[in-house]
C-alpha positions as CSV (number, residue, x, y, z in Angstrom):
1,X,0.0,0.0,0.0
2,X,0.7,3.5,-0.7
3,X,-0.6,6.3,2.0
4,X,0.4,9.4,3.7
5,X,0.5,7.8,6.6
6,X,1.7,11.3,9.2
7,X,0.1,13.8,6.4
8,X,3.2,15.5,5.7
9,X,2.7,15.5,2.1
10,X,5.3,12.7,1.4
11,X,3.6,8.9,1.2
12,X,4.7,5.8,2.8
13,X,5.0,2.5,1.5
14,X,3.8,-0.3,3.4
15,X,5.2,-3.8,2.3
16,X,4.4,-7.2,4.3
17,X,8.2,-8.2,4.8
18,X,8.8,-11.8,5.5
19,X,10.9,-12.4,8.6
20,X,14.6,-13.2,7.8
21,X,14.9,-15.1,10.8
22,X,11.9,-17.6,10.7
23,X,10.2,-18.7,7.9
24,X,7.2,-19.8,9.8
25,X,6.7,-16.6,10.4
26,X,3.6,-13.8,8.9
27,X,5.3,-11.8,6.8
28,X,4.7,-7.9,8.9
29,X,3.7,-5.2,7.6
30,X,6.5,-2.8,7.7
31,X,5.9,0.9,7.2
32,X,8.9,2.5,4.6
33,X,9.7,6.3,4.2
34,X,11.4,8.0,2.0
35,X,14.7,9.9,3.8
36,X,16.1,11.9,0.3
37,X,18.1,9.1,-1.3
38,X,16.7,6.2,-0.4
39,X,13.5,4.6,1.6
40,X,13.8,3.4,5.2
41,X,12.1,1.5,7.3
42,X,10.0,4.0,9.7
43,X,7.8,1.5,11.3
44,X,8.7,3.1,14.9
45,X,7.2,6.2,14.3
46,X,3.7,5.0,13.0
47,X,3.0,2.8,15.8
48,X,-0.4,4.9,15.9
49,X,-0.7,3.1,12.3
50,X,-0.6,-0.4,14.0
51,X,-2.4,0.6,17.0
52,X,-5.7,2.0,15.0
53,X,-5.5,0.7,12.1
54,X,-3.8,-2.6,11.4
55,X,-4.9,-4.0,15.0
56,X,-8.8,-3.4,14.9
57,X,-8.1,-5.1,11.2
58,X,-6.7,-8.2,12.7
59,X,-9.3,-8.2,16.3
60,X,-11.9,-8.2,13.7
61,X,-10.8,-11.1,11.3
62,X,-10.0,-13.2,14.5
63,X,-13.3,-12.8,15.8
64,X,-14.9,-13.2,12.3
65,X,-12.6,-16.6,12.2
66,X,-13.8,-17.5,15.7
67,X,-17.4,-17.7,14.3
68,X,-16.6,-19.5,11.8
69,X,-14.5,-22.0,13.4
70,X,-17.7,-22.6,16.4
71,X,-20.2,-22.9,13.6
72,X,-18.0,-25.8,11.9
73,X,-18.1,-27.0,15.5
74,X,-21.7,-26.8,16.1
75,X,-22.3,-28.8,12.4
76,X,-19.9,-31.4,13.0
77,X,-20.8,-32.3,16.7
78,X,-25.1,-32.1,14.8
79,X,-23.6,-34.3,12.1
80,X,-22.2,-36.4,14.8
81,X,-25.5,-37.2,16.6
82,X,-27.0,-38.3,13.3
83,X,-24.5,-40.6,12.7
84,X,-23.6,-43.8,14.6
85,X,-20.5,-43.9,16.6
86,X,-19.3,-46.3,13.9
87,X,-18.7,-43.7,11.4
88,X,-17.2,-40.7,13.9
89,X,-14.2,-42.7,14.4
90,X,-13.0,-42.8,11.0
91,X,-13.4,-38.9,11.7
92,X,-10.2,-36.2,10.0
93,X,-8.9,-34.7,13.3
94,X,-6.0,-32.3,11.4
95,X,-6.7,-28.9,11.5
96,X,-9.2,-27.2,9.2
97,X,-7.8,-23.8,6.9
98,X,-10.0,-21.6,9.7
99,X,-7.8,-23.0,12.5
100,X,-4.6,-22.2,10.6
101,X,-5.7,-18.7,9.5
102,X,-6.6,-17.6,13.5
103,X,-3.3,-18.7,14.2
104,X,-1.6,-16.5,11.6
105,X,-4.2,-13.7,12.9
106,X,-3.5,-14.3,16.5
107,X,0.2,-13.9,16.1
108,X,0.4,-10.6,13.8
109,X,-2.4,-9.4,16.4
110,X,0.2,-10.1,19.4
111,X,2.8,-8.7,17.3
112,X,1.2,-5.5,17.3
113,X,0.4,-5.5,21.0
114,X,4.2,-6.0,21.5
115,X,5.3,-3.8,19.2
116,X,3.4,-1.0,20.3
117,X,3.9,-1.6,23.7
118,X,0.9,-2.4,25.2
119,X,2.3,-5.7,26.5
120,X,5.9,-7.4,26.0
121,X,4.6,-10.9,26.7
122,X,1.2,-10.9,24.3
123,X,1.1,-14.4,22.9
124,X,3.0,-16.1,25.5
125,X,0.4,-18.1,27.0
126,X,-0.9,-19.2,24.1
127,X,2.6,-20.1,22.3
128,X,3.0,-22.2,25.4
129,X,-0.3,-24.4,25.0
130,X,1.0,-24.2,21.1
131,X,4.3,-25.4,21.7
132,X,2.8,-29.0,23.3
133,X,-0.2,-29.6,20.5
134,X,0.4,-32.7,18.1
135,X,-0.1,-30.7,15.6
136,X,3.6,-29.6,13.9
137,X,2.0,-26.4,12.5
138,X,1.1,-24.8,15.8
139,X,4.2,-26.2,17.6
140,X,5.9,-24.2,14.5
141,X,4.1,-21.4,15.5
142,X,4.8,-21.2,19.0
143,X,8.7,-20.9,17.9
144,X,7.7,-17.8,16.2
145,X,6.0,-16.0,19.1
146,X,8.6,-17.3,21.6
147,X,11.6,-15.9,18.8
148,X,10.0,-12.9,18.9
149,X,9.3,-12.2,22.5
150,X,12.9,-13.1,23.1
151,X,12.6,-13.1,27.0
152,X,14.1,-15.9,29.2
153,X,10.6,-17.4,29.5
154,X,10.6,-17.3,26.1
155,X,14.3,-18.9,25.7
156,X,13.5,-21.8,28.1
157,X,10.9,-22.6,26.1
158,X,13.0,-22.8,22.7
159,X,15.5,-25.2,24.4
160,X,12.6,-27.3,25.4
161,X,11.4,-27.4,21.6
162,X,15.1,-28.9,20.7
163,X,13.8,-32.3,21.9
164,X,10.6,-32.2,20.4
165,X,10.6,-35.7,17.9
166,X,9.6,-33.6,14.8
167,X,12.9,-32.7,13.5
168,X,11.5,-29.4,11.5
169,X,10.7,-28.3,15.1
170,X,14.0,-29.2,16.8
171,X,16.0,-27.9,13.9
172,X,13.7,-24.4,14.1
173,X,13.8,-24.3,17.7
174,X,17.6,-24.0,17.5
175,X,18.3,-21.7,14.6
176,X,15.7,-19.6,16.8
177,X,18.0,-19.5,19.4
178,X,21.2,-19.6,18.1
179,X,19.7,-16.4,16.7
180,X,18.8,-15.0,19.6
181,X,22.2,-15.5,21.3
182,X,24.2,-13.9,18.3
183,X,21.9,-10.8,19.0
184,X,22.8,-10.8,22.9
185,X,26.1,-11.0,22.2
């Protein structure tokens, strides 16, 4: 997108940048301005931008997603009461596209709320519960909120995801963290 974002007459490019140091990762949308020679990434200064704009955008497809996601419930458990029991064991348990999009949303959303400030540890909780599901795709994804809060919670965490059997996980887990550590030092 294209917008004069501070109404200074000059207009900011916003570009969803993948993140270098996880490819599991929503790309972000980073805010770019143009300095005289060359354009820069500016993001700090419009946190306004994130705060009332892009976060009400991704509160409102989470809950929208939410919905969604209970109705499915709501038809499958009624589908489910039809049927005998014979036929819900044979039953797909992965996760449906719904599930997988609220994740992406609930991780930019945190994102926000971290990046602007409102709370350092947004997602944490949830990354946690994340980080033990059978599912590699949400284990994946707590290794991006835990990369991202970067705190020691966060750290102990990522050394417990080096065990994990799924070797995408382990292998992520630690090129997280060895990440993390070149940064520190």
């Amino acid at each position: 997108m294209i917008r004069d974002l501070d109404l200074d007459g000059e207009k900011e490019l916003i570009i969803p940048v993948p993140n270098s140091e996880n490819i599991y990762a929503p790309c972000w949308p980073t805010i770019y301005k143009w300095n005289g020679k060359k354009f820069e990434d500016a993001s700090q200064s419009f946190k306004d931008y994130y705060r009332n704009v892009l976060l009400p955008q991704e509160k409102n497809h989470i809950l929208k997603l939410q919905i969604e996601i209970e109705k499915e419930n709501l038809e499958r458990h009624s589908d489910r009461s039809k049927n005998n029991a014979e036929n819900t064991k044979n039953e797909v348990t992965d996760l449906d596209i719904n599930d997988i999009e609220l994740a992406r949303h609930q991780i930019t959303r945190d994102k926000i709320i971290r990046f602007i400030g409102q709370d350092s540890h947004a997602g944490f909780e949830r990354a946690k519960e994340w980080s033990m599901s059978p599912y590699t795709f949400l284990r994946q994804n707590a290794i991006v909120v835990f990369g991202d809060i970067k705190d020691e919670e966060s750290i102990n965490q990522l050394q417990k995801l080096l065990l994990d059997p799924e070797l995408s996980i382990a292998e992520n887990a630690k090129s997280v963290l060895n990440k993390i550590r070149q940064k520190k030092q």
